[in-house]
MARKOLPA-158953 format. One record per residue (C-alpha): x, y, z. Coordinates in Angstrom, 3 decimals. Example, Ala and Ser with C-alpha at 12.3 -4.5 7.8 and 13.67 -1.06 7.14 Angstrom:
! MARKOLPA-158953
NODE, px, py, pz
NODE, 12.300, -4.500, 7.800
NODE, 13.670, -1.060, 7.140
//
This chain:
! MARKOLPA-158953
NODE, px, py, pz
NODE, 119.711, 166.122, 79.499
NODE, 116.660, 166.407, 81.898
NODE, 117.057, 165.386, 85.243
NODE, 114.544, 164.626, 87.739
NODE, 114.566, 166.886, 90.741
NODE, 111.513, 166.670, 93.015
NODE, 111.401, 169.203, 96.004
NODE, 108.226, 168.270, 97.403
NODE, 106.356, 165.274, 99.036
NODE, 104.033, 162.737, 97.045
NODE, 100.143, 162.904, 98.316
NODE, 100.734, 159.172, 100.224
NODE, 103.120, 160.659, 102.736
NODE, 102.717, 162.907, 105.298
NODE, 105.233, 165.423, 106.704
NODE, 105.879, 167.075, 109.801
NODE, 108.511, 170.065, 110.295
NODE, 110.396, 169.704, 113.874
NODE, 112.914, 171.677, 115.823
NODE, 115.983, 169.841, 116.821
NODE, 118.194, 172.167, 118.466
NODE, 119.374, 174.708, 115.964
NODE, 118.087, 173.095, 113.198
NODE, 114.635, 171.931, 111.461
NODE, 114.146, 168.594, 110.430
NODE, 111.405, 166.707, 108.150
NODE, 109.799, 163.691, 109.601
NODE, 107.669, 161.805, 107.276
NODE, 105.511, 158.516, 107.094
NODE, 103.553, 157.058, 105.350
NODE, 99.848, 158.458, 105.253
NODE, 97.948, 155.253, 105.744
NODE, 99.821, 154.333, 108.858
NODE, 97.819, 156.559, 110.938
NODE, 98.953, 158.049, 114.306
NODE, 101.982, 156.629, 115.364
NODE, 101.983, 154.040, 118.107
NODE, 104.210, 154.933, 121.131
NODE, 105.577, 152.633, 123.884
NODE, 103.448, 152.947, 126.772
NODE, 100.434, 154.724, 124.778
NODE, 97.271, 153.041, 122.992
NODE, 98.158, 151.733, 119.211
NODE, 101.716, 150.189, 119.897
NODE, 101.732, 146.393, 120.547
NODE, 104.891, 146.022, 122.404
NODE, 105.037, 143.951, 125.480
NODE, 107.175, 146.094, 128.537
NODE, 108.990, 143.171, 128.599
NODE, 108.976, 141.296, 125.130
NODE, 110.309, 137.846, 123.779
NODE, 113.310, 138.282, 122.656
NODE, 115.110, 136.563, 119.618
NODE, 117.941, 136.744, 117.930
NODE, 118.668, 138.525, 114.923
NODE, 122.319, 138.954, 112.871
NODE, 125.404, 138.852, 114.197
NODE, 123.933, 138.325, 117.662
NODE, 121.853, 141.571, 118.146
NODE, 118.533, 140.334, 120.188
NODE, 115.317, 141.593, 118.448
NODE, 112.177, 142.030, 120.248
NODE, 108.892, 140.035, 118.881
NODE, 106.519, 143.258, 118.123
NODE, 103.148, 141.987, 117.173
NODE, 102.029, 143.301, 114.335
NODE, 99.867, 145.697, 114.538
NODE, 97.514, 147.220, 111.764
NODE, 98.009, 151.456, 112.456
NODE, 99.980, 151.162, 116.043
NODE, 103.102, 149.047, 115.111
NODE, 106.431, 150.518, 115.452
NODE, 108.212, 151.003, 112.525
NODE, 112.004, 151.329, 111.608
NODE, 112.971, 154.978, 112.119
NODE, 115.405, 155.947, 109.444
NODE, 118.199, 159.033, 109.321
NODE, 118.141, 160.306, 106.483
NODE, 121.088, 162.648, 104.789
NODE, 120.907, 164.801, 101.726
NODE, 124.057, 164.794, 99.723
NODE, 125.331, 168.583, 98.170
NODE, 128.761, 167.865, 98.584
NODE, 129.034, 169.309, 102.073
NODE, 128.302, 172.504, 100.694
NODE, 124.973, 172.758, 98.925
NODE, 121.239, 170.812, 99.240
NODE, 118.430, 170.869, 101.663
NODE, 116.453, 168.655, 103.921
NODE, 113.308, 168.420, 100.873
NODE, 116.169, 166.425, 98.839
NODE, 115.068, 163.714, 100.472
NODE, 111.594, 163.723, 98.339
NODE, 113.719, 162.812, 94.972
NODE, 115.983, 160.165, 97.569
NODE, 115.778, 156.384, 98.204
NODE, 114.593, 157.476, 101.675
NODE, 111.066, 157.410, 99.819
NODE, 111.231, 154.221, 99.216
NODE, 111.342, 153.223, 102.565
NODE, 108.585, 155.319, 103.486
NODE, 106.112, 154.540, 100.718
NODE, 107.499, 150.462, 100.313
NODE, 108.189, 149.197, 104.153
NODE, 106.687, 152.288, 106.082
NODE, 109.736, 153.128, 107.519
NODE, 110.021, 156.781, 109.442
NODE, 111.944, 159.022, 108.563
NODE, 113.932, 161.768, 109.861
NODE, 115.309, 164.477, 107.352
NODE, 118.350, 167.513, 108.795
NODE, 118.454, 170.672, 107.727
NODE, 122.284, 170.529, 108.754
NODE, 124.228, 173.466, 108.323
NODE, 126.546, 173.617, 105.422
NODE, 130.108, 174.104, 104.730
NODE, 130.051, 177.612, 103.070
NODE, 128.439, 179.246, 106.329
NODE, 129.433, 176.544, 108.838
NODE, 132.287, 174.066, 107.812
NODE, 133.389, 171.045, 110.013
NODE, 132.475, 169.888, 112.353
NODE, 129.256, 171.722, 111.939
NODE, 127.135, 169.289, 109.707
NODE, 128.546, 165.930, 111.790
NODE, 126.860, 167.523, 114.707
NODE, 123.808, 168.350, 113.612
NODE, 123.375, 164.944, 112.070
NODE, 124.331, 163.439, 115.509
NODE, 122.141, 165.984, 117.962
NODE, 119.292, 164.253, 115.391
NODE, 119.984, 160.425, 116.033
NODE, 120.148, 161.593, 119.655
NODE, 117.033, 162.866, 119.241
NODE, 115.691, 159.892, 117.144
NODE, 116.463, 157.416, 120.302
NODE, 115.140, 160.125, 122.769
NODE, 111.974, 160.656, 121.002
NODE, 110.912, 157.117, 119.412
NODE, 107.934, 156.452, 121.186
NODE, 106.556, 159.753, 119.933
NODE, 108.087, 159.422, 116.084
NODE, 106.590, 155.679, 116.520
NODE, 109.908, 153.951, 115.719
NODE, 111.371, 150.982, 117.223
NODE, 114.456, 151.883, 119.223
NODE, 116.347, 148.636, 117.754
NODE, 115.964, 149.563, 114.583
NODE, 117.302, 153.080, 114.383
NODE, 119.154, 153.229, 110.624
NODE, 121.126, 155.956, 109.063
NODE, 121.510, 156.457, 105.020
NODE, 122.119, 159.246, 102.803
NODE, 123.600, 160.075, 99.273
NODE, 126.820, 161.482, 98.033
NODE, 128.041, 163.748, 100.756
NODE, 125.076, 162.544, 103.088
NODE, 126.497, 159.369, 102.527
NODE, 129.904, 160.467, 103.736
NODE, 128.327, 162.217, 106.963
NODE, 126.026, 158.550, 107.148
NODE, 129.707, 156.969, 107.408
NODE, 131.308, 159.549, 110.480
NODE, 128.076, 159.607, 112.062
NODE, 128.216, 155.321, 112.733
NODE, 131.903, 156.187, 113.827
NODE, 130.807, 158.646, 116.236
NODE, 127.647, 156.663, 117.703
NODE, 130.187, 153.448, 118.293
NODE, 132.949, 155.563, 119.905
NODE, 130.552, 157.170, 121.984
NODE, 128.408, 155.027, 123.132
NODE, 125.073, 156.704, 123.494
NODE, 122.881, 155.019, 120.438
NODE, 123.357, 151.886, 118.518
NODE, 122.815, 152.258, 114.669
NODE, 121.640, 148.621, 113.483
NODE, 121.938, 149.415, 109.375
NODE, 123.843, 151.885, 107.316
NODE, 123.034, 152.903, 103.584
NODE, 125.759, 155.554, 102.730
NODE, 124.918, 155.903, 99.230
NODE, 128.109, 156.470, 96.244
NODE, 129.396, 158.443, 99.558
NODE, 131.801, 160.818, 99.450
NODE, 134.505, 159.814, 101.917
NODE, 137.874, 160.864, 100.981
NODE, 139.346, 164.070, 101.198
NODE, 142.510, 162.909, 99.032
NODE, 142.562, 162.060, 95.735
NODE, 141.608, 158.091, 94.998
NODE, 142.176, 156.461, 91.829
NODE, 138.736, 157.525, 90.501
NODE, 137.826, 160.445, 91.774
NODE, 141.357, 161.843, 90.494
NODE, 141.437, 163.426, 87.021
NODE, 137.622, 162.243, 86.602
NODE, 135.592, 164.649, 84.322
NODE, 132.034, 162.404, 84.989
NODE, 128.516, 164.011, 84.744
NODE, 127.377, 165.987, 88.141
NODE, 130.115, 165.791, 90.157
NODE, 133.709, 165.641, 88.861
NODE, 137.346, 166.900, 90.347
NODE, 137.152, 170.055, 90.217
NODE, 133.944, 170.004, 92.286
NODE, 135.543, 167.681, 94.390
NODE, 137.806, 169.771, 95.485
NODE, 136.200, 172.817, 96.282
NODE, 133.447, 170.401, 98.522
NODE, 136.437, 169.456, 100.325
NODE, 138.123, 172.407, 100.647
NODE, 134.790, 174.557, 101.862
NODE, 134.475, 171.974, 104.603
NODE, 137.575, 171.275, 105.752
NODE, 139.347, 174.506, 105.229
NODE, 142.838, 174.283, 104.742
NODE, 143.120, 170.326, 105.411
NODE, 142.450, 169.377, 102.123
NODE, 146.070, 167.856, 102.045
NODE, 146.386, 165.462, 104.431
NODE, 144.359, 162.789, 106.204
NODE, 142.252, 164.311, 109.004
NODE, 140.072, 162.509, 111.530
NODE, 138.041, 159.778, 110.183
NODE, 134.775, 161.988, 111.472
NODE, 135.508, 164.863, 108.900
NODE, 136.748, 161.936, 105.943
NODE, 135.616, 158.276, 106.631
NODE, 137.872, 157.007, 104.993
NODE, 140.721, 157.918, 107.295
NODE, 139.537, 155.137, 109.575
NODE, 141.989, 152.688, 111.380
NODE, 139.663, 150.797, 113.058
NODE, 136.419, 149.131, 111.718
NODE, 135.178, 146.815, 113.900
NODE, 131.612, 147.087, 115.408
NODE, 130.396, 149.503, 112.814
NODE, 126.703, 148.887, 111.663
NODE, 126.136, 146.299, 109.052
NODE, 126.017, 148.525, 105.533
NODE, 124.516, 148.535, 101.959
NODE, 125.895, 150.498, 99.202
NODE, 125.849, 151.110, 95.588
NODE, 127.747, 153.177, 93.025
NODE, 129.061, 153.675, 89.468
NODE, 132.051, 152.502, 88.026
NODE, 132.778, 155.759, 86.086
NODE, 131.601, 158.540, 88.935
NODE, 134.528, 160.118, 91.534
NODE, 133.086, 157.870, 94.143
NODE, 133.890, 154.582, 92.894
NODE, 137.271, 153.438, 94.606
NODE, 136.352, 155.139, 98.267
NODE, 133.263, 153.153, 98.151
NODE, 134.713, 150.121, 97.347
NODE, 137.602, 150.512, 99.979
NODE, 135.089, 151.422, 102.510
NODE, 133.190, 147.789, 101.931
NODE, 136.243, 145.965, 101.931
NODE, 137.583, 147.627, 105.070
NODE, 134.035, 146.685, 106.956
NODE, 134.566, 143.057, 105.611
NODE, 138.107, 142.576, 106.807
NODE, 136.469, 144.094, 110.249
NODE, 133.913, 141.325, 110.310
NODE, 131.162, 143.607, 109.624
NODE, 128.392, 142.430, 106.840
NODE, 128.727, 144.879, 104.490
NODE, 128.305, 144.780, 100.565
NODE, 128.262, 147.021, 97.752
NODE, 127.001, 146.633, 93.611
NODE, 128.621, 148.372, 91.082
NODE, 126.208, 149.885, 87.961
NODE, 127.605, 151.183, 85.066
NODE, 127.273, 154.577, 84.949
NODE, 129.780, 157.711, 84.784
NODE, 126.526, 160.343, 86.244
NODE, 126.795, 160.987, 89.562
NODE, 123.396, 159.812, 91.836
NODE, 122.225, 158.476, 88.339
NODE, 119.226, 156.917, 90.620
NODE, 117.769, 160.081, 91.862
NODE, 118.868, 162.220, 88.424
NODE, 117.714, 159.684, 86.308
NODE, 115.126, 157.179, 87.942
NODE, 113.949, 156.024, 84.695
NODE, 117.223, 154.219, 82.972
NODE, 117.543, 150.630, 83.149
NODE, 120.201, 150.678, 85.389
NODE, 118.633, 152.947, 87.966
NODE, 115.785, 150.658, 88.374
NODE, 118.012, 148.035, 88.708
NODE, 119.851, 149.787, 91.554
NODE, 116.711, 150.580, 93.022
NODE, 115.498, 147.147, 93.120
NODE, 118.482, 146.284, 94.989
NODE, 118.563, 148.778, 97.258
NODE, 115.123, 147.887, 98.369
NODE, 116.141, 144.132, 98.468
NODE, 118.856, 144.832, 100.825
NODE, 116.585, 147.502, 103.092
NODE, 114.010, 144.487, 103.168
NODE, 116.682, 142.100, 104.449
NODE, 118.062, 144.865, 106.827
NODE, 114.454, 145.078, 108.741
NODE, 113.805, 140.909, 109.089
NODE, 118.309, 141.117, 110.254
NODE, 119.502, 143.575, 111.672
NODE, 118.559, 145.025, 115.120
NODE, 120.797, 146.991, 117.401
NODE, 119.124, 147.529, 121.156
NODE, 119.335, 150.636, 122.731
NODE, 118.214, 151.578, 126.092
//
């Protein structure tokens, strides 16, 4: 079976390689957009003090005019998956996260995070938080809107897209308005379907080994809810979330739990289930029917995210 792995950008984006801390990072936009606008700077079209509205769940969005090249955009975090212990940042050409670049001219930011063979946890959770720091810090210069600041990622991105809205909500320093954590990979025990499971990419036996690389000897028990989302006790005020998986892959009954426990929380959060036993079948296989299904509703619920959900940060 061929899959589809793309390493490199498409000719209507444009990329730019940044430093953020220890690590490099991809930031890419759409090419047509132009310069981005900053607050404060010629091409944005915020007032200093705009209208406000109000968006979901109470979160008060500003009225941006809408610019043609200058408009602030939603700035988007976006994780590779690798299963904690392999991938890099260019994963994120063959990723939804184009999409939202190329569809809704979102930014977005790509981490090289360290991995779990050289650096285990907490390495990766850190680096993926020192770059939504630097996302807020630096949004007038990446042209995003500060209220808008989103995290996604697949697979094991997905499962660092889950800890990271934990650790921006217990700590206080950004507000995440939308989450995507994609089939994420959130528990470090055994779940009814990622036990025993012999599906295409990722199986058990992979499992494992992700989990044991980047926990090291915790494999066993529930650990903190930053190194396994799923160990969470306590879901309120997480970002609204969108997710999708297959109802044959390891990831199906984590993912599932980890909707439900945002709904009993109060938090808008929804999942759909494809059938399909391959593992990222989206990205591996963007040409089956129900790939571009998944697609379509991925991008339905991204759309709704950027007219809903808004989460102001000073």
């Amino acid at each position: 079976m061929k899959y589809n792995i793309r390493l490199w950008p498409d000719r209507d984006v444009q990329v730019e390689k940044v430093r953020i801390g220890g690590i490099s990072a991809l930031v890419i936009r759409r090419k047509d957009d132009g310069a981005p606008g900053t607050e404060g700077r010629p091409g944005a079209e915020v007032s200093p003090r705009p209208e406000m509205s109000t968006g979901a769940q109470g979160r008060l969005r500003p009225e941006v005019s809408p610019g043609a090249q200058g408009r602030l955009r939603p700035g988007v975090l976006w994780i590779h998956g690798g299963g904690y212990i392999t991938g890099m940042k260019e994963m994120v050409y063959m990723s939804r996260a184009m999409d939202l670049v190329k569809k809704f001219g979102a930014v977005v930011v790509a981490p090289d995070y360290r991995l779990a063979l050289q650096a285990p946890y907490p390495a990766a959770l850190r680096d993926c938080y020192k770059t939504l720091l630097y996302m807020k810090g630096h949004a007038a210069e990446l042209g995003i809107r500060k209220d808008q600041i989103m995290v996604g990622g697949e697979s094991a991105g997905g499962g660092l897209c889950a800890a990271l809205c934990m650790v921006a909500r217990d700590k206080g320093k950004v507000k995440v308005a939308f989450q995507m954590p994609l089939y994420p990979m959130l528990d470090n025990l055994d779940t009814e379907s990622s036990r025993d499971n012999h599906g295409k990419v990722w199986n058990t036996r992979r499992n494992h080994f992700g989990w044991r690389m980047y926990l090291r000897g915790e494999v066993k028990e529930r650990v903190s809810p930053y190194a396994a989302a799923a160990g969470q006790t306590n879901w309120k005020d997480l970002p609204p979330a969108y997710t999708f998986v297959g109802d044959g892959e390891p990831f199906y009954a984590e993912t599932l739990d980890f909707v439900r426990h945002l709904q009993e929380a109060g938090v808008e959060a929804s999942v759909d289930v494809w059938h399909s036993d391959m593992h990222a079948f989206d990205m591996l296989r963007p040409d089956l029917p129900e790939s571009r299904k998944a697609i379509r509703k991925f991008e339905g619920a991204f759309a709704y995210a950027v007219e809903h959900y808004f989460a102001e940060n000073e």
